[in-house]
C-alpha positions as CSV (number, residue, x, y, z in Angstrom):
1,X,-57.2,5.3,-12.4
2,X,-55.0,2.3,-14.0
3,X,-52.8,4.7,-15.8
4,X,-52.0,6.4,-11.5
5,X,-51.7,3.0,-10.4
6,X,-49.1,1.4,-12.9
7,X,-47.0,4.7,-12.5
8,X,-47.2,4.6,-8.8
9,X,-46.4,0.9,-9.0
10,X,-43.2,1.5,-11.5
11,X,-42.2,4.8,-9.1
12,X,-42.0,2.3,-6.4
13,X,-40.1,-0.5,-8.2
14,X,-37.5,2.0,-9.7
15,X,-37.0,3.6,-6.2
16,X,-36.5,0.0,-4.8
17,X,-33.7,-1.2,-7.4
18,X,-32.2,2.3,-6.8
19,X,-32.0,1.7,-2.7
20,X,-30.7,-2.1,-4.0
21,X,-28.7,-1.2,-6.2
22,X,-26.8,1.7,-4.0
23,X,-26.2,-0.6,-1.1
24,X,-25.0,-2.9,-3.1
25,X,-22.0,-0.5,-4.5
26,X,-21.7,0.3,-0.9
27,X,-21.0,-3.3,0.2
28,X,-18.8,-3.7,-2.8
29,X,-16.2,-0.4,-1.8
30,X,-16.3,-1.7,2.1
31,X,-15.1,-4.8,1.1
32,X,-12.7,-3.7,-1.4
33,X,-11.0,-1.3,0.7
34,X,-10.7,-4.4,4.0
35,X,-8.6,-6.9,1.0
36,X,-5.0,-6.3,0.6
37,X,-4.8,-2.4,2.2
38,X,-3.1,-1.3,5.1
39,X,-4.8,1.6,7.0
40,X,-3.7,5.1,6.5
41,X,-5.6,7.1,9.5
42,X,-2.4,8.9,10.0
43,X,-1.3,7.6,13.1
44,X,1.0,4.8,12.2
45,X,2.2,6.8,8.9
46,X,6.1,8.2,9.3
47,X,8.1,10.1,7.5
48,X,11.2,7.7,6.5
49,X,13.3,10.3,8.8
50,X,11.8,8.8,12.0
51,X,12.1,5.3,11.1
52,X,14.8,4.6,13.7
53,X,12.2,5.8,16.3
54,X,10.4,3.0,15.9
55,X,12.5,0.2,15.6
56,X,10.7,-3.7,16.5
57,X,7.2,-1.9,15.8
58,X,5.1,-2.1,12.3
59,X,4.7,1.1,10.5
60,X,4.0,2.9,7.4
61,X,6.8,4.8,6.6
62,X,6.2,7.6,3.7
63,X,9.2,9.0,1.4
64,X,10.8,8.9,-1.8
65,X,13.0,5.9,-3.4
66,X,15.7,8.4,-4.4
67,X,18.1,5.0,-4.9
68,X,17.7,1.6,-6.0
69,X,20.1,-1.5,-6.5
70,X,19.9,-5.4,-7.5
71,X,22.8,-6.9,-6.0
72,X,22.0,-10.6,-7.9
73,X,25.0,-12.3,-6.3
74,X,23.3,-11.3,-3.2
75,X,19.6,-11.7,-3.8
76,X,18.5,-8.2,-2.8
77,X,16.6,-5.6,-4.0
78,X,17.4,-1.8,-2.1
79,X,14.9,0.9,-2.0
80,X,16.3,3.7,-0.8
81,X,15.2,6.4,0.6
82,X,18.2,8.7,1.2
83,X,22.0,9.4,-0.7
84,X,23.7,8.5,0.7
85,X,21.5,5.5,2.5
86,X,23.7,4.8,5.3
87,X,22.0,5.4,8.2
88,X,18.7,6.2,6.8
89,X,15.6,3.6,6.1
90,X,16.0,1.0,3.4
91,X,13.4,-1.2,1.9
92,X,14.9,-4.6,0.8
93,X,13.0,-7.2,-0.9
94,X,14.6,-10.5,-1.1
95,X,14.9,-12.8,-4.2
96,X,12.2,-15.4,-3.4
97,X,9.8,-12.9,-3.0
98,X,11.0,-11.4,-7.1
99,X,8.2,-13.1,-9.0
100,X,5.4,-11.8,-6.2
101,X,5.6,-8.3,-8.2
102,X,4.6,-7.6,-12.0
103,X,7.4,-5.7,-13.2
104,X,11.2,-5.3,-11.2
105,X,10.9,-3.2,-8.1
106,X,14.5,-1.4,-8.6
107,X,12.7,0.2,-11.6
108,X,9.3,0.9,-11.1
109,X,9.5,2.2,-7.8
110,X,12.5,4.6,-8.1
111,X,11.8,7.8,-7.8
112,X,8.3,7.4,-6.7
113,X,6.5,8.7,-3.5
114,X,5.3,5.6,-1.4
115,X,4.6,4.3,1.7
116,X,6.1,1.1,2.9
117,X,4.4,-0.8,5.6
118,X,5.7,-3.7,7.8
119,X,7.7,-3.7,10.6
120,X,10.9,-1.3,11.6
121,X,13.8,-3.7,12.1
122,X,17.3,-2.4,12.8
123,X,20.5,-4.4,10.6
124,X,23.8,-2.7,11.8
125,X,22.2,0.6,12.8
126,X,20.4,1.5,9.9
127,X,16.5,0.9,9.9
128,X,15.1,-1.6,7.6
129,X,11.9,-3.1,6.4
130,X,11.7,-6.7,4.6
131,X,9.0,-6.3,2.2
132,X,7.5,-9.9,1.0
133,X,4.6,-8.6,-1.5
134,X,3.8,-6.0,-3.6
135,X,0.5,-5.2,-1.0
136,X,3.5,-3.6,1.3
137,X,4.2,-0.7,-1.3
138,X,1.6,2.1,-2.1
139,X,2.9,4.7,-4.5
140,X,1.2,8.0,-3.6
């Protein structure tokens, strides 16, 4: 009868550190997935063809940095998305916000699929987001 009881006892505690244990992964993905990401329900991703749609609104815009260019004298990074970029979305990331990402953006992310979020500003026609940290860029 002792030999039932100390297994049912050990059953139990097992079965308890397993429910503990699996809502405690559970807490850890919710809150992993709240810090630093943007949403991605589909709704507010574009395609970097419609950016000029939705100029003065924050979106996440979804293409490939076909282009990139570090104009020093200027202190700008380009990501772009077209060739020729005229007229089509540009990501630029200004010098002060360099050191934010672990390795230059004009290399790593050229010729990667990403989405870029933040808001849709127009500069002389041609849609444009200011990206400030490396949270901004998802490569996909």
């Amino acid at each position: 009868m002792k030999r039932n009881n100390l297994f049912t006892l050990l059953c139990v505690v097992f079965i308890t550190l397993l429910v503990l244990g699996c809502s405690n992964v559970t807490i850890i993905q919710e809150d992993t997935q709240k810090i630093g990401e943007q949403p991605t329900n589909g709704e507010d991703i574009i395609s970097y063809l419609d950016a000029a749609k939705y100029i003065g609104q924050e979106k996440i815009v979804e293409g490939n940095i076909v282009g990139t260019f570090k104009y020093n004298k200027g202190n700008i990074i380009f990501l772009n998305f077209h060739d020729p970029y005229d007229d089509y979305l540009t990501a630029i990331i200004w010098s002060e916000d360099w050191d934010k990402f672990p390795v230059s953006p004009e290399s790593y992310y050229k010729g990667k699929t990403v989405r870029i979020s933040g808001e849709i500003v127009d500069y002389e026609g041609t849609p444009e987001i200011v990206v400030k940290d490396p949270s901004q860029i998802e490569i996909i």
